[in-house]
KEKE-3310 file (N, C-alpha, C; in steps of 0.2 Angstrom, whole numbers, plus 5000, padded with zeros to 4 digits):
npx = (5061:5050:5039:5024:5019:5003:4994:5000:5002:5006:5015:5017:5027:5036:5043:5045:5055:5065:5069:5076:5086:5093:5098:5106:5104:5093:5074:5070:5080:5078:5062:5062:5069:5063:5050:5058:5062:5047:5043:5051:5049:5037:5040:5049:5039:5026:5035:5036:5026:5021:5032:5028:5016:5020:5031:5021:5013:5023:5023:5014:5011:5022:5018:5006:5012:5022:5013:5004:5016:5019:5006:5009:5021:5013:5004:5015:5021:5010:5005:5018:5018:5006:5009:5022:5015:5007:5018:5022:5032:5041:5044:5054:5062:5062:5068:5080:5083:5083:5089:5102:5102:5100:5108:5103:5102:5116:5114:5104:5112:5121)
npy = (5146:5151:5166:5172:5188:5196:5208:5219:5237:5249:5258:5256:5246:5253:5263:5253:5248:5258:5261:5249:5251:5261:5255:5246:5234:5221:5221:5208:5205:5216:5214:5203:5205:5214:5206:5197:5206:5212:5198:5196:5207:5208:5195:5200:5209:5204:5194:5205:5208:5198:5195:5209:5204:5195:5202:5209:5201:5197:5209:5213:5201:5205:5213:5210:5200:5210:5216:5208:5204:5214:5215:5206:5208:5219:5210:5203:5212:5216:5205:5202:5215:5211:5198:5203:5213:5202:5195:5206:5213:5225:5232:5239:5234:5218:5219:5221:5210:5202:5206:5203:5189:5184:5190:5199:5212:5213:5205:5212:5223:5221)
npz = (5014:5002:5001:4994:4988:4983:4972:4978:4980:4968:4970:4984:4981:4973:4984:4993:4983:4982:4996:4999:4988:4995:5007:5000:4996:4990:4985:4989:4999:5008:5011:5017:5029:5035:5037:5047:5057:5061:5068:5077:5084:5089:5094:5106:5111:5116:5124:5134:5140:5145:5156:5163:5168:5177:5186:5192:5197:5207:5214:5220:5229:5236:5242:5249:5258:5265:5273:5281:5287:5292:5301:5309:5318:5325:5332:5339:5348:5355:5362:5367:5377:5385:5391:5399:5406:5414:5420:5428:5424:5420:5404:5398:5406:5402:5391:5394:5400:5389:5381:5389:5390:5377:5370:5359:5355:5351:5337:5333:5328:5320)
capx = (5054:5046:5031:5022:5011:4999:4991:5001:5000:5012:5017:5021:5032:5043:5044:5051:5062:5068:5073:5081:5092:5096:5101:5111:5100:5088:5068:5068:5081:5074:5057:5062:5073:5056:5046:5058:5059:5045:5041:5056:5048:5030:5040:5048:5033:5024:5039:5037:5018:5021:5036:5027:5012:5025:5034:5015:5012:5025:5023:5005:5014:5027:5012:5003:5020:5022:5007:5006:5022:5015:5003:5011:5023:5010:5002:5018:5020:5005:5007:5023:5016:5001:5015:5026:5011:5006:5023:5024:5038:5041:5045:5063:5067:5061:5071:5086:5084:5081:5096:5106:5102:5102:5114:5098:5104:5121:5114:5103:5117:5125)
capy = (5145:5156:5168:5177:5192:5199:5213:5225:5243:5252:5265:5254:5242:5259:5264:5247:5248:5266:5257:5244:5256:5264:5251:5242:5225:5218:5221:5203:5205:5222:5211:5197:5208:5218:5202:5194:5212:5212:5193:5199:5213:5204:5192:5203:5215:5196:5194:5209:5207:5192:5201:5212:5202:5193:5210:5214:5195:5196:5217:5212:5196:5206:5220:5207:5199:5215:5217:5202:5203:5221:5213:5199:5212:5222:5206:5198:5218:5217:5199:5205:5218:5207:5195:5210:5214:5195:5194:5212:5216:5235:5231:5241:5228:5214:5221:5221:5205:5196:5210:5201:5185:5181:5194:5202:5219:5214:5203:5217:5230:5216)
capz = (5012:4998:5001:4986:4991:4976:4974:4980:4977:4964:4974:4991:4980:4974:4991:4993:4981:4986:5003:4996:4986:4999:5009:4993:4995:4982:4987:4993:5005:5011:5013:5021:5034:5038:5040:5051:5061:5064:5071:5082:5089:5089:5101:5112:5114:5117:5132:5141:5144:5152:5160:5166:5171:5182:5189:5195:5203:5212:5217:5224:5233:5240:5246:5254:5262:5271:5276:5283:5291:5297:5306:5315:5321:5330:5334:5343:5351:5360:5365:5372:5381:5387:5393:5404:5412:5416:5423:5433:5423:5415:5397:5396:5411:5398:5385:5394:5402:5383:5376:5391:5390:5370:5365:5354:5353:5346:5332:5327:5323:5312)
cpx = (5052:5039:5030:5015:5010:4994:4993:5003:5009:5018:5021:5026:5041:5046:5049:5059:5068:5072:5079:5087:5097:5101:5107:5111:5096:5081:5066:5071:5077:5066:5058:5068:5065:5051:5051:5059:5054:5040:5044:5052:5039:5032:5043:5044:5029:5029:5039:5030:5019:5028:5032:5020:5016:5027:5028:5014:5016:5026:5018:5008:5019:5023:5008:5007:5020:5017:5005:5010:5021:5011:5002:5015:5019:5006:5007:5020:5014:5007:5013:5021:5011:5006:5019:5022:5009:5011:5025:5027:5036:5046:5051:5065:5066:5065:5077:5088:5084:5087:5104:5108:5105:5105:5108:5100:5111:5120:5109:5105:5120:5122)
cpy = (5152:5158:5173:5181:5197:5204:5219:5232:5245:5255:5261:5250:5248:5262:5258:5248:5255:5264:5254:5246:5260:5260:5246:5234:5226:5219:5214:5203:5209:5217:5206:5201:5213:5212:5200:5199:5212:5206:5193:5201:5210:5200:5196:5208:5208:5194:5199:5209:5201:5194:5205:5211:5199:5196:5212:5206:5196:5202:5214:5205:5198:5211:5215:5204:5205:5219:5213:5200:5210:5219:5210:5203:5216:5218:5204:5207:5217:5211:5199:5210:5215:5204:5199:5212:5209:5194:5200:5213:5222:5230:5233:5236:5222:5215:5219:5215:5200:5200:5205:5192:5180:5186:5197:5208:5218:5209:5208:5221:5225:5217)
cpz = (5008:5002:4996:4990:4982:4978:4976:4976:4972:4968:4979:4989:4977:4979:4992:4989:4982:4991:5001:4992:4991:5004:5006:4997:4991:4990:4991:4999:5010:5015:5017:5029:5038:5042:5048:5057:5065:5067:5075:5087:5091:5098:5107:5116:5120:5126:5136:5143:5147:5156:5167:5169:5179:5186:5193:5200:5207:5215:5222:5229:5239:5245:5250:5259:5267:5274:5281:5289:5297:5304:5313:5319:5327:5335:5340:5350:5357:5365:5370:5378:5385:5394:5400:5407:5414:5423:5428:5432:5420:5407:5396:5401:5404:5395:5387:5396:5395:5380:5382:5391:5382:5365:5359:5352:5349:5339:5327:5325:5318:5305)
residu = (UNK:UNK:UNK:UNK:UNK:UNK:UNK:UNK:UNK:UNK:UNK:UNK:UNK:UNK:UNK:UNK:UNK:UNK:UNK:UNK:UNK:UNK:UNK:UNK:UNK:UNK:UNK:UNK:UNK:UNK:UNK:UNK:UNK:UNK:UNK:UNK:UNK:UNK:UNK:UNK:UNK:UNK:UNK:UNK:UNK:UNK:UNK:UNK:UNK:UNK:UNK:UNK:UNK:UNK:UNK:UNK:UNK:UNK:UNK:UNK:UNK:UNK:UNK:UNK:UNK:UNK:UNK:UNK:UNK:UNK:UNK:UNK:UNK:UNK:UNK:UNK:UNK:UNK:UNK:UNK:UNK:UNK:UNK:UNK:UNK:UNK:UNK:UNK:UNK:UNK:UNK:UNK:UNK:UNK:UNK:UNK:UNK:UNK:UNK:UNK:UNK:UNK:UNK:UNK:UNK:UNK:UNK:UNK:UNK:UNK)
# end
């Protein structure tokens, strides 16, 4: 596909062609390597914003998850403590009677 831009400054087209020298392409290459440059970099500036929306959903997701999870920990804590006293047990006996019973202590070092 052809594109014609008009109007442009003297100056900015010798600077072009300066580049272009340098580089040993014609003014058109050099332009058409700049345009697609920079629809390149348009999209992945364009991909990290949504990137980095994403990366933020799912921070704030994972902060609420252990929040959450915080909760219900001290939630099922008390519950157990509630429970140990219901039953007239001492808690380190409880412990040891659920570490003996469902092997609990040795699947947490694993």
């Amino acid at each position: 596909m052809e594109i014609k831009i008009r109007d442009v400054d003297v100056r900015a087209v010798k600077v072009l062609d300066e580049e272009a020298k340098k580089q040993k392409v014609s003014r058109n290459v050099l332009l058409k390597r700049m345009v697609e440059d920079a629809v390149k970099f348009d999209g992945i500036k364009l991909a990290e914003k949504e990137l980095d929306v994403t990366v933020s959903r799912v921070a704030d997701g994972l902060e609420m998850t252990f929040k959450r999870l915080n909760h219900v920990e001290k939630r099922t804590l008390h519950l157990y403590l509630i429970l140990c006293d219901a039953l007239g047990l001492n808690p380190e006996e409880a412990n040891h009677i659920l570490d003996k019973t469902f092997a609990m202590g040795d699947k947490e070092e694993n």
